[in-house]
C-alpha positions in Angstrom: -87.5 -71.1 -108.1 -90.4 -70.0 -106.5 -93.6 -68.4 -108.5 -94.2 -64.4 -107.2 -96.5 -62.2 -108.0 -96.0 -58.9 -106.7 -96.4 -54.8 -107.1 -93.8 -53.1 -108.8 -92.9 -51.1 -105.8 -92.0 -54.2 -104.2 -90.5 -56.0 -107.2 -88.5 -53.1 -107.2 -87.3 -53.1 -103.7 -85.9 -56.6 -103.9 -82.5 -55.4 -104.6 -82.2 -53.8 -101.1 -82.8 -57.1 -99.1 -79.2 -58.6 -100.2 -78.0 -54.7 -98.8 -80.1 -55.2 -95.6 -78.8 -58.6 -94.6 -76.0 -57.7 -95.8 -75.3 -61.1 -97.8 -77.4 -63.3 -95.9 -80.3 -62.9 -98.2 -80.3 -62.9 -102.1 -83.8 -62.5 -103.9 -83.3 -62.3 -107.7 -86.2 -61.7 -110.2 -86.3 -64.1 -113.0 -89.0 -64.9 -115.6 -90.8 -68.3 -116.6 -87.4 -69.5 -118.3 -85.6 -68.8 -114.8 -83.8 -65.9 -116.8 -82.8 -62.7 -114.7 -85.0 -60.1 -115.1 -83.8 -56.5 -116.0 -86.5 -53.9 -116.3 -89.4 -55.2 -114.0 -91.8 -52.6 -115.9 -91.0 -54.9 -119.1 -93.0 -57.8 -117.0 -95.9 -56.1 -115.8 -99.6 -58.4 -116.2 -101.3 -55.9 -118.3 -105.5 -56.9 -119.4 -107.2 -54.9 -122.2 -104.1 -53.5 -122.6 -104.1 -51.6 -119.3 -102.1 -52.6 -116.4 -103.6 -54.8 -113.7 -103.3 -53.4 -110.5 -102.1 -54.8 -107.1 -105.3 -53.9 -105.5 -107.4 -54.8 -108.0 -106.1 -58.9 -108.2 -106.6 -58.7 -104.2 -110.4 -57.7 -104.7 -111.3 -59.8 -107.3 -109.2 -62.5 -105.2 -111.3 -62.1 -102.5 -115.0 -61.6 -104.6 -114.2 -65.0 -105.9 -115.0 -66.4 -102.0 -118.0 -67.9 -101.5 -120.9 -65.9 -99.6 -121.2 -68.0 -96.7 -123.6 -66.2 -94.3 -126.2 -64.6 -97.1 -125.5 -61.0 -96.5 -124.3 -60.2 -100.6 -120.4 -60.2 -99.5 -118.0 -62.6 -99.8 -116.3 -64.1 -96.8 -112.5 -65.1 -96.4 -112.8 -68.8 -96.7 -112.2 -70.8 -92.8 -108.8 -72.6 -94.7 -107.0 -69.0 -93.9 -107.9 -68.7 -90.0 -104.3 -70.9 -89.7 -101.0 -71.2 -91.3 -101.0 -74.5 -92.1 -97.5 -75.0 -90.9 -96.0 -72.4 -93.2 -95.2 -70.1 -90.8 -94.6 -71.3 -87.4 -93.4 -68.5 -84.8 -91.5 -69.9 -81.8 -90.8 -67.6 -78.6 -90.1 -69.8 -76.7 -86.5 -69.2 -74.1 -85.7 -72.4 -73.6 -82.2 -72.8 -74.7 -83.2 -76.7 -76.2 -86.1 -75.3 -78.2 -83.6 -72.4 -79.5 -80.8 -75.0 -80.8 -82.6 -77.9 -81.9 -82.9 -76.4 -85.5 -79.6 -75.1 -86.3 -79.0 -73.5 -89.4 -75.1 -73.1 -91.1 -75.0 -69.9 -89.3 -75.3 -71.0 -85.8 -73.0 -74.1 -86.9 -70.3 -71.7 -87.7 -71.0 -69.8 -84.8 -70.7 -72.7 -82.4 -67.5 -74.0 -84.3 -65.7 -70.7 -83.7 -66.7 -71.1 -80.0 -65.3 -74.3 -79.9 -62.0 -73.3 -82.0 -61.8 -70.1 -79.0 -62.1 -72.4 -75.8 -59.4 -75.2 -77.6 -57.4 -72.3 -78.0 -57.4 -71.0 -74.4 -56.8 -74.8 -73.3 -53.8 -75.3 -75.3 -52.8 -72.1 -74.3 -53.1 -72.6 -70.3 -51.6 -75.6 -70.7 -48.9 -74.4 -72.7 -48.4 -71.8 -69.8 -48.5 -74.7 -67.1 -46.0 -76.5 -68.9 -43.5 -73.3 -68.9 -43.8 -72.5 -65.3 -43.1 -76.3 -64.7 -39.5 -75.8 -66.6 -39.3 -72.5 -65.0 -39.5 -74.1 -61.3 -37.8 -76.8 -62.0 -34.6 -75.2 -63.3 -35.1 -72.6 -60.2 -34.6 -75.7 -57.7 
């Protein structure tokens, strides 16, 4: 389990990403207790009895930033000018750099591959063999 916060819009909208990849991706909602949530709206963060809006965490979020060049404003601390590793983006066409890494998907993917080109071995052979008989009954 990983710990989310997000706006009910997008809590909401979870359900479509298992429709979009079409399998590949399940996100479910659970609470503290790792218990599936239902009704999102029964787990919104609500303070004075209000509820506490997306926009509002993200400014207080970023007030709480030191003001590092004096001008009254808080300024996006120098850890977030990098990823840290935590998202890595690799363009790269090399064909090494693309398999390296592979996931089960591409293992499948190559295994079928592999199942397809046996198959179209055995079956040439299989052919060879036959036209052997073939000639040799001809003679």
């Amino acid at each position: 389990m990983y710990h989310v916060v997000t706006d009910l819009y997008t809590g909401q909208m979870l359900g479509s990403v298992n429709k979009m990849s079409y399998g590949l991706l399940s996100l479910e909602p659970k609470d503290k207790d790792g218990n599936p949530i239902e009704n999102l709206e029964n787990h919104i963060i609500k303070e004075d009895g209000k509820e506490l809006k997306a926009w509002d965490a993200i400014a207080r979020y970023m007030c709480s930033f030191d003001d590092t060049d004096g001008d009254g404003i808080s300024n996006v601390s120098k850890y977030y000018a990098s990823t840290h590793e935590h998202k890595v983006v690799d363009d790269s066409k090399n064909i090494i750099d693309l398999i390296k890494k592979p996931n089960k998907f591409s293992a499948m993917i190559v295994a079928i591959v592999l199942v397809i080109i046996l198959l179209i071995v055995l079956l040439i052979l299989l052919i060879r063999r036959i036209i052997g008989k073939i000639r040799k009954k001809s003679k």
